[in-house]
FIDOGU-645401 format. One line per field, with one value per residue: residue number from 1; y, x, z of N, C-alpha, C in turn. Coordinates in steps of 0.001 Angstrom, whole numbers. Layout:
# residues N
num <- (NUM|...)
nY <- (Y|...)
nX <- (X|...)
nZ <- (Z|...)
caY <- (Y|...)
caX <- (X|...)
caZ <- (Z|...)
cY <- (Y|...)
cX <- (X|...)
cZ <- (Z|...)
# end
This chain:
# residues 253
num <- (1|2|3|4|5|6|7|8|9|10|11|12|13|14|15|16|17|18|19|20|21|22|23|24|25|26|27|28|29|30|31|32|33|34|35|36|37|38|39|40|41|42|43|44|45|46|47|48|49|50|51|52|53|54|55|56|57|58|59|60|61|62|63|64|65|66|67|68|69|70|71|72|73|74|75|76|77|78|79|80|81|82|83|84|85|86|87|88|89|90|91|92|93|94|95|96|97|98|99|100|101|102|103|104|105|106|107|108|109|110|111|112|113|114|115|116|117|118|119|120|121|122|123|124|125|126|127|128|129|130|131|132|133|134|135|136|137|138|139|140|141|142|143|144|145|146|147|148|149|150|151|152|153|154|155|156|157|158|159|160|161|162|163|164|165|166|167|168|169|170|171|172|173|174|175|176|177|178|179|180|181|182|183|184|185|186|187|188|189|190|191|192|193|194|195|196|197|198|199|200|201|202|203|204|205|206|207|208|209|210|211|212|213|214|215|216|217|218|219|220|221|222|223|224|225|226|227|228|229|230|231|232|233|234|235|236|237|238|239|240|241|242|243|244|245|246|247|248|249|250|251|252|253)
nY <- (70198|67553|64831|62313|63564|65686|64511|62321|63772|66364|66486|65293|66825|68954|67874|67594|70175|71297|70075|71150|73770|74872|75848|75437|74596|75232|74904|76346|79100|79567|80749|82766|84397|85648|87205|88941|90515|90989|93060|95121|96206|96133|95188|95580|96048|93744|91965|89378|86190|83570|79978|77503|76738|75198|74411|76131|75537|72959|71398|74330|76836|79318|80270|80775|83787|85310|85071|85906|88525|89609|90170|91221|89815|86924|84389|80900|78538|75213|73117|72415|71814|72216|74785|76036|75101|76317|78904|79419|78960|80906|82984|85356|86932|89680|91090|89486|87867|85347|82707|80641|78805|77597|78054|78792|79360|80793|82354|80111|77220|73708|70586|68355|66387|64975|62857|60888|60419|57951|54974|53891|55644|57704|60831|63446|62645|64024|66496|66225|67008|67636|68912|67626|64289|61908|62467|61937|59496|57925|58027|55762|53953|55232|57905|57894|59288|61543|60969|59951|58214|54595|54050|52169|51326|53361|54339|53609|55739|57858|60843|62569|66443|68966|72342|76316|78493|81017|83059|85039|87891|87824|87733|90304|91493|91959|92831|94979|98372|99220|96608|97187|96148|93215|90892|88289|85201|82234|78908|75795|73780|70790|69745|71542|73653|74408|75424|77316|79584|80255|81328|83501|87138|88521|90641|92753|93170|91664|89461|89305|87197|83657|80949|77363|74420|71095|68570|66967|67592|67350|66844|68460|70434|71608|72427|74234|76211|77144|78330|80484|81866|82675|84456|86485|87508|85929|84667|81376|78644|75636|73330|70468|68863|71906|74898|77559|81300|84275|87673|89049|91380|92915|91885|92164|90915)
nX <- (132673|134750|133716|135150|137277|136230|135210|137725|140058|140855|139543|141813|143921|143486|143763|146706|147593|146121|146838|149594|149915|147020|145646|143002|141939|139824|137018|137412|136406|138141|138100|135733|137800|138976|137660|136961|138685|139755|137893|138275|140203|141064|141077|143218|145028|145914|147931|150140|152034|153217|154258|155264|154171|153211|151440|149791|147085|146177|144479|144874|144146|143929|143391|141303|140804|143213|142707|139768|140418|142203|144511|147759|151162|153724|154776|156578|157746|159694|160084|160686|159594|156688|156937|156877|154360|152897|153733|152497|149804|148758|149542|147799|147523|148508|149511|151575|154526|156675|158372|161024|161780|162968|162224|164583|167258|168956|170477|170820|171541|170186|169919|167038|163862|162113|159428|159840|158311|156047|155118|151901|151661|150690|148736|148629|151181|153578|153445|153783|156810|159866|162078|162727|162951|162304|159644|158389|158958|157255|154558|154708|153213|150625|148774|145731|144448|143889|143372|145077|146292|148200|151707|153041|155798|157299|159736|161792|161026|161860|163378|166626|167259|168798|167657|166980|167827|166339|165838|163951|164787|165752|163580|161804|163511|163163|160758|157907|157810|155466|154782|154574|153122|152061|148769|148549|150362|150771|151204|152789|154543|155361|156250|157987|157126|157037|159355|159711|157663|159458|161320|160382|160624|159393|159677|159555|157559|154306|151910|148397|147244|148201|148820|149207|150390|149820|149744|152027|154056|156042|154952|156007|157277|154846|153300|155348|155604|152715|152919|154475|152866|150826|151584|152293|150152|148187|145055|143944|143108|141858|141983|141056|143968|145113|146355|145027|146288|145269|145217|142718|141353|141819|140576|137750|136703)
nZ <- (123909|123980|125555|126771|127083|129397|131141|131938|131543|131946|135015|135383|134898|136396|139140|139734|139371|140961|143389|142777|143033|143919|141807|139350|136074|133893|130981|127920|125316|123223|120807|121036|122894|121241|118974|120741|122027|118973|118147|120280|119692|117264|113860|112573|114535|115752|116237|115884|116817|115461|116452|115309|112787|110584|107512|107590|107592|108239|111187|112537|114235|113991|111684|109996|111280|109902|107452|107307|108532|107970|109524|110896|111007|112309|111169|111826|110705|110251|108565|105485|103037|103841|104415|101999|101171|103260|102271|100209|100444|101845|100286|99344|101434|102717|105179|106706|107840|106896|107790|107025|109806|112881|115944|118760|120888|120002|116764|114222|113159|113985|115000|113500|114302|112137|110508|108040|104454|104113|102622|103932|106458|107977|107308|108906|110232|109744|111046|113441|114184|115787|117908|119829|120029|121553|121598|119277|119089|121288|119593|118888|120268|120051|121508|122858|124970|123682|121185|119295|116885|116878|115393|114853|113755|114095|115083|112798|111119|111477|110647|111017|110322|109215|110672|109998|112717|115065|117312|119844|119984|117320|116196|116774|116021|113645|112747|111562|113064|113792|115479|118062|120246|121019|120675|120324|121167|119773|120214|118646|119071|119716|122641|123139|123899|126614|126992|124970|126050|128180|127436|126639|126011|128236|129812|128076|126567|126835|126217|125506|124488|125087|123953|123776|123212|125444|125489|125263|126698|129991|133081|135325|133790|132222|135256|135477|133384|134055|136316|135906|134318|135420|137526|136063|135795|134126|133189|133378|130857|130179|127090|124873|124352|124090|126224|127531|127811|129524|129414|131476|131666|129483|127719|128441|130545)
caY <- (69598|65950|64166|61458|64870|66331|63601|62082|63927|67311|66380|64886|67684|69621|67272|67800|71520|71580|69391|71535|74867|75546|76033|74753|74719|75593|74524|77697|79228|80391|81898|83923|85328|85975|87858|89745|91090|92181|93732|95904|96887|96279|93366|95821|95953|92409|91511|87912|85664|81877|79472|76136|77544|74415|74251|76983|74967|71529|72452|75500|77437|81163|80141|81648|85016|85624|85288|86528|89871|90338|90613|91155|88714|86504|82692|80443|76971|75051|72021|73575|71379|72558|75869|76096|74894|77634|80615|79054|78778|82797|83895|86722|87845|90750|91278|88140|87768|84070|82598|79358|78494|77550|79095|78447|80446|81280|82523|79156|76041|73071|69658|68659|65435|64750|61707|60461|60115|56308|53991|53822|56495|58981|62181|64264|62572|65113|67409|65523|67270|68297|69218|65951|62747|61486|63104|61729|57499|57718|57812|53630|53452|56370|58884|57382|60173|62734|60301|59859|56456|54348|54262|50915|51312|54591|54124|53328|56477|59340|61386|64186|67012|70521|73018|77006|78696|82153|83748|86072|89167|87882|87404|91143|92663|91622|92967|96296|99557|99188|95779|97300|95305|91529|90176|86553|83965|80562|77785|74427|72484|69770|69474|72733|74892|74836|76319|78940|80262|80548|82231|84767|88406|88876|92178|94315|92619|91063|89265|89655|85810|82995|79579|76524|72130|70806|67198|66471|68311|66512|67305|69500|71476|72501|73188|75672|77007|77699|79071|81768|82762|83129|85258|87895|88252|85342|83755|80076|78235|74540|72520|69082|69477|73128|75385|79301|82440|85290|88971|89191|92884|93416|91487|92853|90131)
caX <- (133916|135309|133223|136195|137824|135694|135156|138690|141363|140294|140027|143360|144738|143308|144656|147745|147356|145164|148338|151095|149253|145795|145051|142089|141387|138144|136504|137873|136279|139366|137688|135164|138345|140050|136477|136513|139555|139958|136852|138372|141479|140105|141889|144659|146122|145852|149378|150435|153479|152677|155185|154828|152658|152549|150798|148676|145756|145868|144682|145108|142844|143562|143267|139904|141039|144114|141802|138769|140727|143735|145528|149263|151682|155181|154847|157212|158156|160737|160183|161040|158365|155830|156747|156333|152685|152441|153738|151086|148043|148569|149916|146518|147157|149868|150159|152122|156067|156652|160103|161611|162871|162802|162243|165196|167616|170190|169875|172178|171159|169897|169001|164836|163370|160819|158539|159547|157029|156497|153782|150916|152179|149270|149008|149085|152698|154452|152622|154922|158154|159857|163323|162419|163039|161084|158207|157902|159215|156012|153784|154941|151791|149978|148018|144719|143364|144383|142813|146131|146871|150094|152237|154046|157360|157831|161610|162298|160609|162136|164862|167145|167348|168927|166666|168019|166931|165820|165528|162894|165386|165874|162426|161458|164211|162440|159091|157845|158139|154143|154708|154860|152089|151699|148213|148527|151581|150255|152779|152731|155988|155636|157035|159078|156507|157134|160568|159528|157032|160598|162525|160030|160589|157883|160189|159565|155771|152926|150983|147309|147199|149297|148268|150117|150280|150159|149679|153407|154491|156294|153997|156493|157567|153542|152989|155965|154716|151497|153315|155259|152403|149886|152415|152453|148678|147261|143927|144076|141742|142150|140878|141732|145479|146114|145999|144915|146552|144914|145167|141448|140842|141900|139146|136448|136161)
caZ <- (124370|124258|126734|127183|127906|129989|132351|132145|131255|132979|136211|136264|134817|137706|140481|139585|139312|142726|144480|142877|143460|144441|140687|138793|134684|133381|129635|127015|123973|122499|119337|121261|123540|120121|118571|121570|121773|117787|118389|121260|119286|115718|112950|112048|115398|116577|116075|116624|116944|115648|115990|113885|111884|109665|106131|107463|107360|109144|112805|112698|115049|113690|109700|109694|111855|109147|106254|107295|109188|107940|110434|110734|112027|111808|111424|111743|109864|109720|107532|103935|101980|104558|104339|100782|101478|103794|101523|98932|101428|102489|99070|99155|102786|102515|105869|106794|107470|106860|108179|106951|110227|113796|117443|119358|121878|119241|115669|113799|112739|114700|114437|114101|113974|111147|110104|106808|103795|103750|102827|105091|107095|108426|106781|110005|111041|109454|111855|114777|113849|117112|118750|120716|119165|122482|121474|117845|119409|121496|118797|118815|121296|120128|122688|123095|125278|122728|119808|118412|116821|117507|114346|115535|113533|113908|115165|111559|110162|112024|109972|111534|109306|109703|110236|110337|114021|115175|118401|119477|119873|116033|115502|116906|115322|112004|112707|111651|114472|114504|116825|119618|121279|120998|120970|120512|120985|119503|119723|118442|118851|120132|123838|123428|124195|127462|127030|124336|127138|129171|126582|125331|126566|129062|130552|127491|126169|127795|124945|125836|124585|124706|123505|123481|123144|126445|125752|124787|128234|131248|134176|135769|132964|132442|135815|136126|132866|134155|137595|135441|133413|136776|138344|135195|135708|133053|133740|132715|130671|129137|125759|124811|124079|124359|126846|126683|128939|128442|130408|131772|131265|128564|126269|128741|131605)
cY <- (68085|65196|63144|62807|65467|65465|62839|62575|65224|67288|65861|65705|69085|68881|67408|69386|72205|71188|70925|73679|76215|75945|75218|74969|74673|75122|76496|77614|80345|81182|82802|84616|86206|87356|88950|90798|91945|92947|95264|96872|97120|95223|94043|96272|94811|91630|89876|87318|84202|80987|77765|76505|76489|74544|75716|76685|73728|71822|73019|76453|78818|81166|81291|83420|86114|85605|85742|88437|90275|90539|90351|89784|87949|85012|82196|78895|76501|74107|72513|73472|72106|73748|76296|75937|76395|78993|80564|79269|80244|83568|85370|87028|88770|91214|90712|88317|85825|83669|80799|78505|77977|78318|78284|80071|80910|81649|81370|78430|74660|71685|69384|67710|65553|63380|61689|60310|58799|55984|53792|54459|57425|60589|63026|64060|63495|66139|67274|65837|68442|68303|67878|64944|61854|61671|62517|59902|57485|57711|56226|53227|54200|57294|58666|58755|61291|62459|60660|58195|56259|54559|53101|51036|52582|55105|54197|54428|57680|59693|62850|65141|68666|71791|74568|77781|80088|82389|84471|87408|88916|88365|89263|92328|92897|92235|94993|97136|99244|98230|96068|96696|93929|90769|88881|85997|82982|79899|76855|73756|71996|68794|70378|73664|75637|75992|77708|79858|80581|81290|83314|85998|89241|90500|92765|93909|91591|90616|88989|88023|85212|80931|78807|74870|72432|69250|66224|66760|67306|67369|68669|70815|72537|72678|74378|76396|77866|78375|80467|82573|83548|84054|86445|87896|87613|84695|82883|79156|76937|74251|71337|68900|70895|73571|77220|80030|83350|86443|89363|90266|93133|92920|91487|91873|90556)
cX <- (133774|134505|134114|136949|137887|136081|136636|139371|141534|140521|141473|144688|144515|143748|145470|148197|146906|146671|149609|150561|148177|145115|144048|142056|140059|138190|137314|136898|137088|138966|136860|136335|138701|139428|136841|137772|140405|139060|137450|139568|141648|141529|143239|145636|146120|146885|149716|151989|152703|154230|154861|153938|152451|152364|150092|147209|145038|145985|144752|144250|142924|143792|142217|139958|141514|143250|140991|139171|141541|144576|146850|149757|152893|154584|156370|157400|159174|161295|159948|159601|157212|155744|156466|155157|151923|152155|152492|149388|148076|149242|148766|146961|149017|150164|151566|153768|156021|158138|159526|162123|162088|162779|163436|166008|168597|169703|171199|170967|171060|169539|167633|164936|162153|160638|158918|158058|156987|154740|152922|151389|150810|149763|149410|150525|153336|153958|153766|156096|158698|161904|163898|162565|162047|160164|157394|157858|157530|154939|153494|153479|150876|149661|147023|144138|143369|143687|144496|146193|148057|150509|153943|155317|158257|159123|161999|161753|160988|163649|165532|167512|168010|168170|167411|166862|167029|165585|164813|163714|165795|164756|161725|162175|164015|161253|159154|157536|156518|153814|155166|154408|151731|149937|147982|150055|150774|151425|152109|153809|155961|156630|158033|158039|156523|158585|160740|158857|158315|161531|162146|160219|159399|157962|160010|158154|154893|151813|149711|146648|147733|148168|148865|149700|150330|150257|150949|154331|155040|155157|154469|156758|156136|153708|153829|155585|153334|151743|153651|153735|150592|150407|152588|151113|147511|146153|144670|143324|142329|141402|141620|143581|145535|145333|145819|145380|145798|144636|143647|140744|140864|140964|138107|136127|136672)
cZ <- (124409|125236|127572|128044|128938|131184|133288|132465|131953|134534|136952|136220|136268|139099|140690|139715|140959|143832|144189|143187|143694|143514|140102|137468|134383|131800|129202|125700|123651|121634|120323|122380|122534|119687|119934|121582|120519|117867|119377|120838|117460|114914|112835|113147|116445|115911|116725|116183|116478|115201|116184|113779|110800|107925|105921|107399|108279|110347|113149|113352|114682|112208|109418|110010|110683|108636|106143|107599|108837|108883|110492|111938|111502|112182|111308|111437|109309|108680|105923|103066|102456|104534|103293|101010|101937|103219|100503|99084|101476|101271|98923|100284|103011|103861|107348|106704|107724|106908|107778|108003|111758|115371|118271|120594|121197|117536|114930|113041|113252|114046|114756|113801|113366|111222|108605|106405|103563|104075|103791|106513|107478|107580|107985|110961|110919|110501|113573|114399|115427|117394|119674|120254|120179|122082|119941|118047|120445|121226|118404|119052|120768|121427|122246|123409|124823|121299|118924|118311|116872|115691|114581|114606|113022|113870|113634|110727|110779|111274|110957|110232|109774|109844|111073|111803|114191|116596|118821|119569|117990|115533|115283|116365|113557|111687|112558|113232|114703|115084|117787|120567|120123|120807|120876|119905|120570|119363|120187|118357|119578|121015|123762|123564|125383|127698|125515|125472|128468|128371|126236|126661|127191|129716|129598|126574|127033|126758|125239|126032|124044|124967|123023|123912|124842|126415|125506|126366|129525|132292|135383|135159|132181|133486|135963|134541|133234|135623|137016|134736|134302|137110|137095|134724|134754|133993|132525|132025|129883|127806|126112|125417|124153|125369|126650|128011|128287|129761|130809|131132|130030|127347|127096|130037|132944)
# end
């Protein structure tokens, strides 16, 4: 782990946590919960949900899982070019539903803020595509304790673009009868994660593990994330930027 991390950014994420309620974060090794848990249910029933799923490649913490296990699952992407990338990267893995689109509370069409392609632009901007237009203008400064650099005229490189949206009563009404059980949510969007973790259907699944950004997050809108997902029985575990839920028992602890 990060040592800036460790020492810094950690404990303040636990002060805040300790003040708002009595909670603490611990270090995570996400891959060995992951290992442990296909192990317990085996690759072809470790069902997942990923939403921004990206390129499929850049950052991606369950690239290796999909490819190495096969395992089934629905991504979601809404930036077209990007998704093309995507269908290209997982073209061999057949058990894959790949959506063009976005997580929202309606199945329509929404606006998204992207990062133009422009001259001395960072490759990973495009990666900053969010619901938020906030979330993409504070890149001006960067995030230091995240190792993000600034991207000083960023104002001038953000486009709105239409992007079409999906619901999870859409999303589940898409998925074959053998998802009945969930094991991993991953979400990456960038300061909406907190309000996918409020939209998803916790009354008729319980996803074993749920893994999501936190470093985009208002301070309130994580902790009542991490209130709702205490109270339906998750242990809590941090990393840098994301954070991991995960049902104890059920991967053997």
């Amino acid at each position: 782990m990060n040592v800036y991390f460790k020492q810094k950014i950690l404990p303040r994420i636990n002060k805040r946590l300790i003040n708002a309620f009595q909670y603490r974060l611990q270090e995570v090794d996400y891959y060995y919960i992951i290992n442990q848990r296909i192990s317990i249910v085996s690759p072809s029933n470790f069902r997942f949900i990923q939403i921004g799923a990206y390129d499929g490649i850049s950052d991606d913490q369950i690239t290796n899982f999909i490819q190495n296990y096969n395992i089934p699952g629905i991504l979601l992407e809404p930036q077209i070019d990007v998704y093309n990338k995507l269908v290209e990267n997982y073209s061999k893995q057949k058990n894959l539903i790949l959506l063009n689109c976005a997580l929202s509370t309606i199945c329509g069409e929404s606006d998204f803020f992207t990062i133009k392609d422009s001259v001395g632009v960072p490759s990973w901007a495009k990666q900053a595509a969010s619901f938020h237009k906030d979330n993409l203008l504070k890149l001006k400064y960067g995030i230091p304790e995240h190792g993000i650099p600034s991207i000083p005229n960023i104002e001038n490189l953000i486009q709105n673009i239409p992007v079409k949206t999906i619901n999870f009563d859409g999303i589940f009404a898409l998925l074959p009868s053998a998802f009945e059980s969930i094991e991993l949510l991953q979400i990456d969007a960038e300061g909406y994660d907190a309000e996918i973790i409020e939209m998803f259907p916790f009354h008729k699944i319980i996803p074993t593990i749920i893994r999501f950004e936190h470093m985009h997050l208002k301070n309130n809108d994580y902790v009542h994330a991490l209130k709702k997902l205490k109270s339906l029985g998750y242990s809590i575990l941090t990393e840098k930027s994301d954070t991991v839920a995960f049902i104890s028992y059920r991967i053997g602890c």
